[in-house]
LUMRO-752923 format. One record per residue (C-alpha): x, y, z; residue number from 0. Coordinates in Angstrom, 2 decimals. Example, Ala and Ser with C-alpha at 12.3 -4.5 7.8 and 13.67 -1.06 7.14 Angstrom:
# residues 2
[[12.30, -4.50, 7.80], 0]
[[13.67, -1.06, 7.14], 1]
//
This chain:
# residues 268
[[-1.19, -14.03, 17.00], 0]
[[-4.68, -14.81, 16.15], 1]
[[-7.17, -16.72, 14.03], 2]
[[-6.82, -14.93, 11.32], 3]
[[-2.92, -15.36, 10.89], 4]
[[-2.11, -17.69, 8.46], 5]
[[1.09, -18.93, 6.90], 6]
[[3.26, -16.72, 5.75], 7]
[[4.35, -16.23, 2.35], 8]
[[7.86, -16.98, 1.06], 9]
[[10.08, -14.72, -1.09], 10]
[[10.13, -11.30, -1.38], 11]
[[12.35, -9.85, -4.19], 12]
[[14.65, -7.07, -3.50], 13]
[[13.35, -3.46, -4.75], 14]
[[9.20, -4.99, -4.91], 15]
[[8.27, -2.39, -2.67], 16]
[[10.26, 0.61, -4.07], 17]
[[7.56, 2.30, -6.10], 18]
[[5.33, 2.04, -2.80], 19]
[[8.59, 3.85, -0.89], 20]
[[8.72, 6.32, -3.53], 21]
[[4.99, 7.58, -2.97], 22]
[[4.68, 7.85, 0.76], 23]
[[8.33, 9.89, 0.31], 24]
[[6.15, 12.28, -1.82], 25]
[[2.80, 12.05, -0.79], 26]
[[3.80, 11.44, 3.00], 27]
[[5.85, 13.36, 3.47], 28]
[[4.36, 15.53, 6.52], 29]
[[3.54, 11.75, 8.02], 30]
[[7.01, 10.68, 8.13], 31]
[[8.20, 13.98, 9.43], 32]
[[6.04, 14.07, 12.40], 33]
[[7.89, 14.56, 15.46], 34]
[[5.39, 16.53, 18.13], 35]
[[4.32, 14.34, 21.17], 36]
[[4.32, 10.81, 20.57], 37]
[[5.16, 11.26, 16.93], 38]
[[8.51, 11.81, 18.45], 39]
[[9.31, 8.33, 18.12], 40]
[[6.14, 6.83, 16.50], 41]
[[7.61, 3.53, 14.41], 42]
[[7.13, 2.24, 10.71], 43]
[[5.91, -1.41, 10.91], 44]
[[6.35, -3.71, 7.99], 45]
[[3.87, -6.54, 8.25], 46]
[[4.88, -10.02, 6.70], 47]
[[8.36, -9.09, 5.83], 48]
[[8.88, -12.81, 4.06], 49]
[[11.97, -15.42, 3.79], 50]
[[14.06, -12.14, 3.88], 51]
[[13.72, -8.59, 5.40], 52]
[[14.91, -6.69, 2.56], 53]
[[12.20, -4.72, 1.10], 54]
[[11.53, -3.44, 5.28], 55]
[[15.81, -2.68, 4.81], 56]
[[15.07, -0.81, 1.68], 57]
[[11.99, 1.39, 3.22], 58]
[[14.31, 2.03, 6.39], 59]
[[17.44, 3.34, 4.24], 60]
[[14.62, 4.85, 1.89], 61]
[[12.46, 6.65, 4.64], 62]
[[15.31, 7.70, 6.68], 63]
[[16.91, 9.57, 4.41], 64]
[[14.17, 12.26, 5.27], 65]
[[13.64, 11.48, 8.91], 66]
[[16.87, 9.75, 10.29], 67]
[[15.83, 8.70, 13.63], 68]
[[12.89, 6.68, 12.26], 69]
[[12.33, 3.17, 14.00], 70]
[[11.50, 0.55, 11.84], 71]
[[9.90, -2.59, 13.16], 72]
[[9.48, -5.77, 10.58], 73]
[[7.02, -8.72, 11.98], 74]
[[6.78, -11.96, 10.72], 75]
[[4.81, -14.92, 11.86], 76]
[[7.27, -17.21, 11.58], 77]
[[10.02, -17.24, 13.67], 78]
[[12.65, -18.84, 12.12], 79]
[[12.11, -15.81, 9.58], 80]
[[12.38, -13.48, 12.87], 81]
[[15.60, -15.45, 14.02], 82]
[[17.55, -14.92, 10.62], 83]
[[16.28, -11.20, 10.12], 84]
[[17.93, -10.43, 13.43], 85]
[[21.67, -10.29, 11.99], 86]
[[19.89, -7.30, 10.07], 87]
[[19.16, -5.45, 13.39], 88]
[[20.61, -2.13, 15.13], 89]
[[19.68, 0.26, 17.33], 90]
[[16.91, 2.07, 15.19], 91]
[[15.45, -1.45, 13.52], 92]
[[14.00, -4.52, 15.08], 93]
[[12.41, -7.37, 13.72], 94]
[[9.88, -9.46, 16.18], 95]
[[7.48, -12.62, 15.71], 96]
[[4.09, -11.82, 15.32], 97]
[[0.56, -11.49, 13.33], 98]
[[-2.36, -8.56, 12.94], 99]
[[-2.22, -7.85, 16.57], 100]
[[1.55, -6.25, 16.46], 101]
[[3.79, -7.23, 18.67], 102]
[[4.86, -3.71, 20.32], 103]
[[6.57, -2.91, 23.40], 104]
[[4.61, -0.65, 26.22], 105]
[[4.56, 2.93, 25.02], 106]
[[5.34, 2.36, 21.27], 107]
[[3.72, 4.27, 18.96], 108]
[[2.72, 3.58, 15.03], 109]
[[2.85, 6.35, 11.92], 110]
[[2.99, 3.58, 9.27], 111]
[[1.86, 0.22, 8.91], 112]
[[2.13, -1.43, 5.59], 113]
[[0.67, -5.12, 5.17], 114]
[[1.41, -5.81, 1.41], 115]
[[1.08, -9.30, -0.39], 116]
[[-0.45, -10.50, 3.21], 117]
[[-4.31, -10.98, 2.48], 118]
[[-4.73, -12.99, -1.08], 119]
[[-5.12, -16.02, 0.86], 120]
[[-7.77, -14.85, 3.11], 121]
[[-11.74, -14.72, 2.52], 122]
[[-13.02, -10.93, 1.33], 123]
[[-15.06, -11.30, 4.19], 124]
[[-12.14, -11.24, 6.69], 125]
[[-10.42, -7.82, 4.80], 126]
[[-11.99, -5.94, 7.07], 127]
[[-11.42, -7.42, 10.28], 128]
[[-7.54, -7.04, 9.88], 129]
[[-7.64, -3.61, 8.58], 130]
[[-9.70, -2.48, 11.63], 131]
[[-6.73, -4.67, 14.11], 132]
[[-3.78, -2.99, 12.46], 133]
[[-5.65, 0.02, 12.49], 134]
[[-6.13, 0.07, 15.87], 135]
[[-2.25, 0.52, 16.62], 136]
[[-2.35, 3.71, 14.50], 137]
[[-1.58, 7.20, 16.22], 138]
[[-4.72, 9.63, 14.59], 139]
[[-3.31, 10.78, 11.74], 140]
[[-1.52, 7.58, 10.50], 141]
[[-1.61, 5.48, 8.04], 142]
[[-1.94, 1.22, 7.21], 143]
[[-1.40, 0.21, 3.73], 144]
[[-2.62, -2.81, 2.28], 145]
[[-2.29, -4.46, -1.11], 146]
[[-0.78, -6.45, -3.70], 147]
[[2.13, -6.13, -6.30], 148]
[[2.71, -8.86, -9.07], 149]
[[6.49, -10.59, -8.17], 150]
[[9.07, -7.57, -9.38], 151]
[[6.96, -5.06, -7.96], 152]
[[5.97, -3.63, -11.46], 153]
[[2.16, -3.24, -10.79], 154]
[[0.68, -2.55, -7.41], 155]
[[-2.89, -1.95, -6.00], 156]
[[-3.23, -0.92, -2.68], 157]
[[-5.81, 0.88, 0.40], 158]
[[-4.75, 3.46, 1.62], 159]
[[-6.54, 3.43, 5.14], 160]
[[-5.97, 6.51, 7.94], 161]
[[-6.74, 6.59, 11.13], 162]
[[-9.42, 9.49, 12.02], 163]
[[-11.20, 10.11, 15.46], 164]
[[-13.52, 7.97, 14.73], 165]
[[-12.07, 4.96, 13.60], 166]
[[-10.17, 4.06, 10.20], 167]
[[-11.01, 5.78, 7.04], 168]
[[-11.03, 3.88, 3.58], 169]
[[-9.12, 6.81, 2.01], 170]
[[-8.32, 6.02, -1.13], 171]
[[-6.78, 3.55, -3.60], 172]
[[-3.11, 3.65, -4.88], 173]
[[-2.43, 2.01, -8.39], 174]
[[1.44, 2.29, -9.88], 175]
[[2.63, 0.61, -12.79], 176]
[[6.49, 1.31, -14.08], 177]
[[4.92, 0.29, -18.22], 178]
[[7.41, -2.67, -18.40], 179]
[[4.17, -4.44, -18.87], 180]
[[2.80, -1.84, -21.02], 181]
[[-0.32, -0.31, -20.06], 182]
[[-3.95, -1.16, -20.17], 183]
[[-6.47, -0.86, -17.26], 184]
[[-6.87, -4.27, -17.62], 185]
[[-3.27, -4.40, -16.04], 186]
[[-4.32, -3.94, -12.65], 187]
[[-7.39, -6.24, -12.27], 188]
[[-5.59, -9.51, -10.77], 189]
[[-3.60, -7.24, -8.24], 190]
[[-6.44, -5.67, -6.58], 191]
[[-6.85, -6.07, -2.52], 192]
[[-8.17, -9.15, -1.56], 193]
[[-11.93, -7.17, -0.77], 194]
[[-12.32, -5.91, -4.41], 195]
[[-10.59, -9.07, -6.53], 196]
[[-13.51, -10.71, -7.22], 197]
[[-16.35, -8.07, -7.06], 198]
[[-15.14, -6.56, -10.57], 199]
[[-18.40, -7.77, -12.45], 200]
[[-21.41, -5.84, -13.37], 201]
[[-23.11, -4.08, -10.77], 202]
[[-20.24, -3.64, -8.28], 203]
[[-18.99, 0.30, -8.09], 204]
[[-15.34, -0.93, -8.74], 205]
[[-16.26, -2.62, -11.58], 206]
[[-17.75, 0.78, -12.67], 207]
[[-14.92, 2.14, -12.73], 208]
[[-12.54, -0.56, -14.62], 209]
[[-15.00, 0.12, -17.30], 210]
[[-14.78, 3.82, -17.30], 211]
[[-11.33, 4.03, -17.13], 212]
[[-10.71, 1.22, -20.19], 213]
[[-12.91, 3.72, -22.05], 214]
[[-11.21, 6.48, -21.14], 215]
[[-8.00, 4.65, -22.18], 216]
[[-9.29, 3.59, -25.59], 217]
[[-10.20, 6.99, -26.46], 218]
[[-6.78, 8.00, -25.58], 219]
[[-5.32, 5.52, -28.12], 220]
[[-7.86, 6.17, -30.64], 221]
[[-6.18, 10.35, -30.30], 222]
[[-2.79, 8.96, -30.59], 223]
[[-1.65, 8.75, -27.64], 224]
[[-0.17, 5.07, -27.88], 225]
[[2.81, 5.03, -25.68], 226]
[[2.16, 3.27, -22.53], 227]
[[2.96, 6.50, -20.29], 228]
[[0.71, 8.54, -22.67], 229]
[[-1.82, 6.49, -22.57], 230]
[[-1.69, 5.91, -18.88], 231]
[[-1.84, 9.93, -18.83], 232]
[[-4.33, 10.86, -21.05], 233]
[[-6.75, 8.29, -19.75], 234]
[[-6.74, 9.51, -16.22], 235]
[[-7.26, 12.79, -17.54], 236]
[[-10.14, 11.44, -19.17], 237]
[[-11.35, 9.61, -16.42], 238]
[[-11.02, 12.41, -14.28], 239]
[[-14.47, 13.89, -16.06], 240]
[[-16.64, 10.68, -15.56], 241]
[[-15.18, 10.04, -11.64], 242]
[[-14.73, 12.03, -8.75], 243]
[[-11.91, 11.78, -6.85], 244]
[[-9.17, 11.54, -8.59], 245]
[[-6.02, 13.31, -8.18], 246]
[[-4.18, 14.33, -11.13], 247]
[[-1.82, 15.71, -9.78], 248]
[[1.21, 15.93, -12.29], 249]
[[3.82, 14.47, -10.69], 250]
[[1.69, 11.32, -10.04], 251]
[[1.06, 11.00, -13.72], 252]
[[4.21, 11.32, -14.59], 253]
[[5.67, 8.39, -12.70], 254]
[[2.46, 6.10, -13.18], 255]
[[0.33, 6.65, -10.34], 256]
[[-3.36, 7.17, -10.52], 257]
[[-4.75, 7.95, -6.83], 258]
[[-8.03, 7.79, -6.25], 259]
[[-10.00, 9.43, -3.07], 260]
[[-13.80, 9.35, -3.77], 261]
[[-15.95, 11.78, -1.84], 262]
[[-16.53, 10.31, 1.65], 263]
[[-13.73, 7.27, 1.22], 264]
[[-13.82, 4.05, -0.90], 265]
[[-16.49, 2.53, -0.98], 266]
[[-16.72, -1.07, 1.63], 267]
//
C-alpha cells in the first residue's frame, strides 16, 4: 500500500459492472483469450472490490465463460473486506489486501486490471500517478480500466489505458448508458474519470467535445429521432463528422456505447 491509497468505498450493487463485462466480452475478446507464453495464466485483477466481491464474482462467471481457466484476483484495502470475500474463494479466484501497487505473488502475470469507482476522491493531479502504478503490472498488450458508473451501473465513463512498449497508452474513452435515464450528452458529465470531471469548461478539448456531441444530439431530435436509443444513435453518427476517432461500429450503437480513440490517444 501506498500514499495514495485511501479509504475504500462501501457498497457495490450486484450487476453495476455488467455493461463494462459485456464490452471487454466483445471488444476483448482476443485479450481474454490469450494463452501464448505468460498469457498462459496472465490474471484479471479487480481493484477496490467494496463491502462485497460480487461484481469481481460476476466478471469471473462472465469472463470465464469464454476462457475457463481464467484467474481472477479481487484486492481491497481493507482487510476485513479481504477476510469476508474469502468464503467466495476457489482454486481459480483469490481475493488479497492491498492498494495501486497489487499485491501479486512471484511470477504472476496481469491481462486485465479494472479500477472502477476508485479515484473520485482523489486530486486530478494524482490520476496519473495510479494509472502509470497499475499499469506497470500489465503484460504488453493489456489492458487497466478506470472510471466511474452512477450506483445501478446505468451510466459509465471510463479510460481505457493499454500497455505498449513504451509505457501506457491513453487509448480511448468508453461511455455506456442502458436509456433508463433517457439520453442526453449531458448524461454522462458527472461520471467522467476523476482527470476530466472538472476540466469540462470552455477551452478544455473534452469540453469540446460535450458541446459537439449535444449538437449533434439536438439535431438528431430536431430530424425525429426522439427515442433515447435513436437519439443516442443518430448523434454519434453525427458526431462522427465533426470528431475523429470514433468508432461506430454497429453493434456498439446498438447497445449504447460510444467509443472513442482519437488519433494518437486521449488527450492528458
Amino acid at each position: 500500500m501506498t500514499s495514495l491509497d485511501k479509504k475504500t468505498r462501501g457498497r457495490t450493487s450486484h450487476a453495476r459492472l455488467r455493461a463494462l463485462d459485456v464490452y471487454l466480452l466483445h471488444r476483448e475478446r482476443e485479450l481474454l483469450l490469450r494463452s501464448e507464453g505468460a498469457w498462459a495464466r496472465a490474471a484479471f485483477v479487480d481493484v477496490g472490490f467494496g463491502e462485497h466481491p460480487w461484481t469481481t464474482l460476476e466478471s469471473a462467471e462472465a469472463f470465464r465463460e469464454l476462457h475457463p481457466g481464467l484467474p481472477v484476483v479481487g484486492v481491497e484495502l481493507e482487510s476485513s473486506r479481504v477476510e469476508a470475500a474469502q468464503a467466495h474463494a476457489d482454486a481459480l479466484t483469490g481475493f488479497r489486501q492491498g492498494g495501486f501497487e497489487l499485491p501479486l505473488l512471484p511470477g504472476e502475470s496481469v491481462r486485465l486490471i479494472r479500477a472502477m469507482n476508485l479515484l473520485r476522491g482523489y486530486r486530478p493531479e494524482e490520476v496519473p500517478g495510479i494509472h502509470q502504478k497499475l499499469g506497470g503490472a500489465l503484460l504488453e498488450g493489456g489492458l487497466l480500466v478506470e472510471g466511474s458508473t452512477d450506483t445501478p451501473g446505468a451510466v459509465l465513463v471510463a479510460h481505457l489505458l493499454r500497455r505498449v512498449t513504451e509505457g501506457l497508452a491513453r487509448e480511448a474513452l468508453l461511455f455506456h448508458t442502458d436509456f433508463s435515464r433517457g439520453f442526453a450528452p449531458v448524461l454522462f458529465r458527472d461520471w467522467m474519470p476523476r482527470d476530466f470531471r472538472r476540466r469540462v469548461k470552455p477551452g478544455e478539448p473534452i469540453h469540446t467535445f460535450f458541446a459537439d456531441w449535444t449538437a449533434a444530439w439536438q439535431e438528431a431530435r430536431e430530424a425525429g429521432h426522439t427515442e433515447p436509443p435513436e437519439a443516442f444513435r443518430h448523434s454519434v453518427l453525427r458526431l462522427a463528422s465533426r470528431v475523429e476517432g470514433l468508432v461506430t461500429d454497429a453493434w456498439l450503437l446498438d447497445h449504447g456505447y460510444l467509443l472513442w480513440k482519437p488519433p494518437g490517444g486521449v488527450f492528458p
